[in-house]
N, C-alpha and C positions, 0 to 999 in steps of 0.2 A: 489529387484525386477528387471526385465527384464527392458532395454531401452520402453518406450511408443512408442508403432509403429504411425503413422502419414500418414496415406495412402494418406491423400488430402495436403500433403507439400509443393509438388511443384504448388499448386494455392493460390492467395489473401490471408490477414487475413482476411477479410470478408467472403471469402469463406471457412477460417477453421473453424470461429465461429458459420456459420453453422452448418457443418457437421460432425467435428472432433467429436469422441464419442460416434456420432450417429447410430443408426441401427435399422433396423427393429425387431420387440417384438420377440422372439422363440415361444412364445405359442399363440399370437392370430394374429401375422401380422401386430400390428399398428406400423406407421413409428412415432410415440414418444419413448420414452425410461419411461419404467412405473418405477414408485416410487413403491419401496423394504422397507415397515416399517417392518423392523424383525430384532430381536434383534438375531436369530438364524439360522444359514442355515445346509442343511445336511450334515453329517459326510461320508466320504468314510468308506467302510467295513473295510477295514484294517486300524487300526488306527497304527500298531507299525510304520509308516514314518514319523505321524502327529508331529509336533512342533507346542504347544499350545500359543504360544508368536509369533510365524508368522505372516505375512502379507500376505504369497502368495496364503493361500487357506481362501476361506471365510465359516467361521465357526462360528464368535461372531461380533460384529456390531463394539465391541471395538479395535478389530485386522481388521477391514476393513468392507467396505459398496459397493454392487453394484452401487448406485449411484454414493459415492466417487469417486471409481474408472472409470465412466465413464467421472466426472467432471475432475479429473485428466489426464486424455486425452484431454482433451479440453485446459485444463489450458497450460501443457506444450507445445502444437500444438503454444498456441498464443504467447509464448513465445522463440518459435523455440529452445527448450530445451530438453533433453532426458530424464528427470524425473521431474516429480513435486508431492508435498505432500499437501491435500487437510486438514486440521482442523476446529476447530470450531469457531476461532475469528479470525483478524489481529493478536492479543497476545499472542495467541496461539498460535499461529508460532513462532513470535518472541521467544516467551518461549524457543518452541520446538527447534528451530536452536541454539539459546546460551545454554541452560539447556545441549545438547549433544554434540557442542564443546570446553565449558570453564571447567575446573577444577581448583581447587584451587593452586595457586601462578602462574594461566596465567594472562594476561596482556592484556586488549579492551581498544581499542582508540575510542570513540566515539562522535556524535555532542555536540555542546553546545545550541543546537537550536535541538533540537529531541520530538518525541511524550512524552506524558505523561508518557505511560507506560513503554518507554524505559529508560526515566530518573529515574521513580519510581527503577527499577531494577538496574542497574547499580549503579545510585546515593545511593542507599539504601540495595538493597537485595542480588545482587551477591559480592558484597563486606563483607558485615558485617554479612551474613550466610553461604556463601560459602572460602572468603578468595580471592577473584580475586580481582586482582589489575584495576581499573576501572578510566579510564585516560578522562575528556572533553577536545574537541579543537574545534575551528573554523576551517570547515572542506571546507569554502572557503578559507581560507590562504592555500596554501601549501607549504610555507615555516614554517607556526607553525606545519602543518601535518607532515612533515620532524621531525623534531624536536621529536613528541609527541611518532611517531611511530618506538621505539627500539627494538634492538635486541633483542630475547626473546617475541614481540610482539603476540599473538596468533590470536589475531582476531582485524579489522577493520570494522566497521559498521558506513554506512552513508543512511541518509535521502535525495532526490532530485529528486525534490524540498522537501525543509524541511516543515516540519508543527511546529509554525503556520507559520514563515514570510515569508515561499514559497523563502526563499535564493534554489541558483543553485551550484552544486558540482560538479567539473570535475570526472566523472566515471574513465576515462582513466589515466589520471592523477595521482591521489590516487590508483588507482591498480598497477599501477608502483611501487610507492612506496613501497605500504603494502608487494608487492611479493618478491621486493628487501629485503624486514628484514625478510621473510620467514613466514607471514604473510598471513592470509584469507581476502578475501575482502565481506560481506556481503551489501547491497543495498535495502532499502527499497522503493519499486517502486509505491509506494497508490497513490499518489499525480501524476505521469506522465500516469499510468497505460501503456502496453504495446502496446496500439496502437503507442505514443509516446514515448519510451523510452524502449529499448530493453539491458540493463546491461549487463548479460552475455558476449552478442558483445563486449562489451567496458573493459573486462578482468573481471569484477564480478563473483565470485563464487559460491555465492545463492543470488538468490531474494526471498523479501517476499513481497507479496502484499496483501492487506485487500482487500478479493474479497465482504467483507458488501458494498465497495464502489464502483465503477466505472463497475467492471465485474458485480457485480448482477443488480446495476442501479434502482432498486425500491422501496428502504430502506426497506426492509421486511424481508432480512432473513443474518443470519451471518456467516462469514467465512475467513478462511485465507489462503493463498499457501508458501509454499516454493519451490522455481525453482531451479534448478542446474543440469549440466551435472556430479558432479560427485556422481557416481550410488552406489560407498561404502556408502558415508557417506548417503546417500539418506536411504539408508537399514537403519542406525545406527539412523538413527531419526525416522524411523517407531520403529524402535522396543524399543528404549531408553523415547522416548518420547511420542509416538502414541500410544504404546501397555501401555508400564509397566508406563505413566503420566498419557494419559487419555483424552488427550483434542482433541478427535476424531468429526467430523462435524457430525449432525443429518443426516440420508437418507431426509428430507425432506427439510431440509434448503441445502444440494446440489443439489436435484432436483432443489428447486427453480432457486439457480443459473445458475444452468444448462440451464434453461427457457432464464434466464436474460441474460446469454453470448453470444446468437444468435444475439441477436441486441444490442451488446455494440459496436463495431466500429463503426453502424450509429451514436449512441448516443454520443461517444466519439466525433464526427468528428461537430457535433452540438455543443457541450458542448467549444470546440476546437474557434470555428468560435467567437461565442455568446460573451466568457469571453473575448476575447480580445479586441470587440467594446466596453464591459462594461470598461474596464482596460481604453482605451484611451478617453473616457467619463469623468472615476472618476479623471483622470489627471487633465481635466480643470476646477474641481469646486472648489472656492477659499480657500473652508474653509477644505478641503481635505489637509491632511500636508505630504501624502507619498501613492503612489501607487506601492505595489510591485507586482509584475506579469512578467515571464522569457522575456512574449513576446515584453514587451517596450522596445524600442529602447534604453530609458535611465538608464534601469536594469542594473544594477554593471552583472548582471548573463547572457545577453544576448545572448555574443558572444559563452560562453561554453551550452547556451540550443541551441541555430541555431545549434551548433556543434552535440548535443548528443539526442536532442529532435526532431524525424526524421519528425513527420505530423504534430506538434501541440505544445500548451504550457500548457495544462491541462486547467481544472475548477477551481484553487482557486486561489482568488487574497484576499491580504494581504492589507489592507488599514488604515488609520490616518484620525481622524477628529479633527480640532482646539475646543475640550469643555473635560467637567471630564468624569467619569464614569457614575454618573446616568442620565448625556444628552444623554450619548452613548443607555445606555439601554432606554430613552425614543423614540429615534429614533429609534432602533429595534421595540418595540411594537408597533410605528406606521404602520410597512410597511404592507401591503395587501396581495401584491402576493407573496412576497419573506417570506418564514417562519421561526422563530424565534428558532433557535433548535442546537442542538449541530449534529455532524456528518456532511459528504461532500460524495457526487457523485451520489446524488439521482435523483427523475426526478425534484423534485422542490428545486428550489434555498432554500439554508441555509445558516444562517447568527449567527455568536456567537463572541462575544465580547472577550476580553484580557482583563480583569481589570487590573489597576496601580498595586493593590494589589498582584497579580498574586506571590510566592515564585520564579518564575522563569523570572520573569521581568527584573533582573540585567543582565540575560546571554545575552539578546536580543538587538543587537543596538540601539541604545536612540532612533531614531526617533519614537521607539515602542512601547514606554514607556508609553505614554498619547492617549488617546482615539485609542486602535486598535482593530480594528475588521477582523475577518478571515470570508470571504464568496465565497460558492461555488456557483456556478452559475448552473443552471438545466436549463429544458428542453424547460419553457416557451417563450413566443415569447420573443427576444430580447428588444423591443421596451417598451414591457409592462414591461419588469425586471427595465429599464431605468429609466420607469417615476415612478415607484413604487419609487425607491429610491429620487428620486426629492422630490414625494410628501413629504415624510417622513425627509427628510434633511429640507423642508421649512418648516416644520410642529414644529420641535424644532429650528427653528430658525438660519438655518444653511445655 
């Protein structure tokens, strides 16, 4: 497909997440963008031009969506990129960008602190179904990323902040590297979202972000992007992935998003502010045994998030309480305001535990090992997220 054109470029991201994508209706004049449920659009008369596995004329919902394609203007606008590809989960993406760059006997270096699904995959499925050689590192060392990332490497993929411990990755840094051994850089951007944290800039070659989180902001509807300026492979993930896998976004969960990305800078810029009073809060209570979060001072990640984290430090802060597991989980069930649920970037604070138990407990620095909980911080008052958690800390004893 053609470059996304960007007509409002040169103003704000606040003023792209307005307007980018936007126009008024052709058939009645309303300045929304109406929701297309149609699994089928019209044929041109002459079909002998048609290619039925295209993306570029819309004909099947499976080969493309009006909405998508309007969210996909929007998406690449916030990320000041020339293409983006809109599906139907975070994992989806993820899928769709490894599924059409790796083949059997390439070679991904990837975290040792990564999402579930990425570990699922790598740890398990592109290895022992396809034959890829599937390498973890700690992808804050760069002297072990040195090391990990050899010649023959095909792909590098890094989380930053990571999920769960919210650790920080030099972008710039590692793209150096990966490009020196002839190397892809891919960058999962969920956790910064692009108000804070633009990759591409910093030498990354796709982004993918789980727009479920931060760009939609409502927990209501699912989605993921892949960013990239370069516009072949962009084509070669529609058609390898989008067309002939399948994991294409509903027209109504982009709509929705679509809704939701008008006011994700405000919300981003709240969420921004909010998390790091909570962060310098949880530092001082006694029984707290580690606050991770980029924007403390005393973060091992600091100095490289100030560098690459340009408005903000995100919404999820990684924390340690001195008891086991089921104090942990009685503490969650106490709290009020803050909701008790898996997922991050919604408008209400979520909060979900790490058990000891966790298969992936050994990758994670010890500190992380006993009582940690991953919580994203939403949109309520600050003061009230605060005392919620007090009440609930004193309520088990804590």
């Amino acid at each position: 497909m053609a470059e996304k054109e960007n007509k409002f470029e040169a103003y704000g991201l606040a003023t792209q997440a307005v307007h980018t994508g936007t126009d008024y209706d052709a058939e009645t004049g309303a300045v929304r963008r109406p929701l297309h449920m149609a699994n089928s659009y019209k044929l041109p008369d002459d079909l002998s031009q048609v290619n039925y596995s295209s993306t570029d004329l819309l004909m099947y919902a499976r080969n493309g969506n009006a909405n998508q394609h309007w969210l996909e203007e929007k998406i690449a606008a916030l990320y000041g990129a020339k293409d983006a590809i809109v599906l139907a989960s975070g994992v989806g993406a993820l899928h769709a960008l490894f599924w059409t760059l790796l083949k059997t006997g390439d070679r991904v270096v990837y975290p040792n602190v990564s999402y579930m699904a990425v570990y699922r995959m790598f740890h398990e499925l592109f290895n022992c179904k396809f034959g890829v050689e599937t390498v973890m590192v700690d992808m804050t060392d760069l002297d072990a990323v040195k090391q990990a990332i050899t010649p023959g490497t095909r792909l590098v993929h890094i989380e930053t902040p990571d999920n769960p411990t919210v650790g920080v990755t030099d972008i710039a840094a590692v793209a150096e590297i990966a490009h020196a051994a002839g190397a892809l850089l891919s960058v999962d951007n969920t956790f910064a979202s692009p108000l804070n944290q633009r990759p591409l800039d910093l030498g990354a070659d796709f982004v993918v972000d789980a727009l479920t989180k931060y760009v939609n902001g409502h927990g209501d509807a699912q989605g993921g992007a892949i960013v990239s300026n370069d516009l072949e492979t962009m084509d070669r993930i529609r058609y390898e992935a989008q067309v002939n896998v399948g994991a294409v976004i509903s027209p109504f969960n982009a709509w929705q998003i679509f809704r939701g990305s008008v006011t994700f800078p405000l919300r981003m810029e709240r969420i921004n502010a909010s998390t790091l009073r909570v962060a310098r809060w949880l530092e001082q209570r006694e029984n707290v045994t580690f606050v991770s979060y980029p924007g403390l001072e005393r973060n091992p990640g600091f100095a490289v998030a100030q560098k690459q984290m340009q408005n903000g430090f995100g919404g999820v802060i990684s924390f340690g309480l001195d008891t086991d597991d089921k104090t942990v989980e009685r503490f969650c069930a106490a709290l009020k305001v803050v909701t008790f649920a898996v997922s991050l970037g919604h408008d209400e604070s979520l909060i979900f535990p790490q058990p000891s138990y966790d298969e992936r407990i050994q990758l994670y620095p010890e500190q992380f090992r006993r009582g940690f909980l991953r919580f994203s911080v939403g949109l309520e008052d600050v003061e009230d997220i605060i005392s919620d958690l007090d009440q609930a800390l004193q309520s088990v004893g804590l």
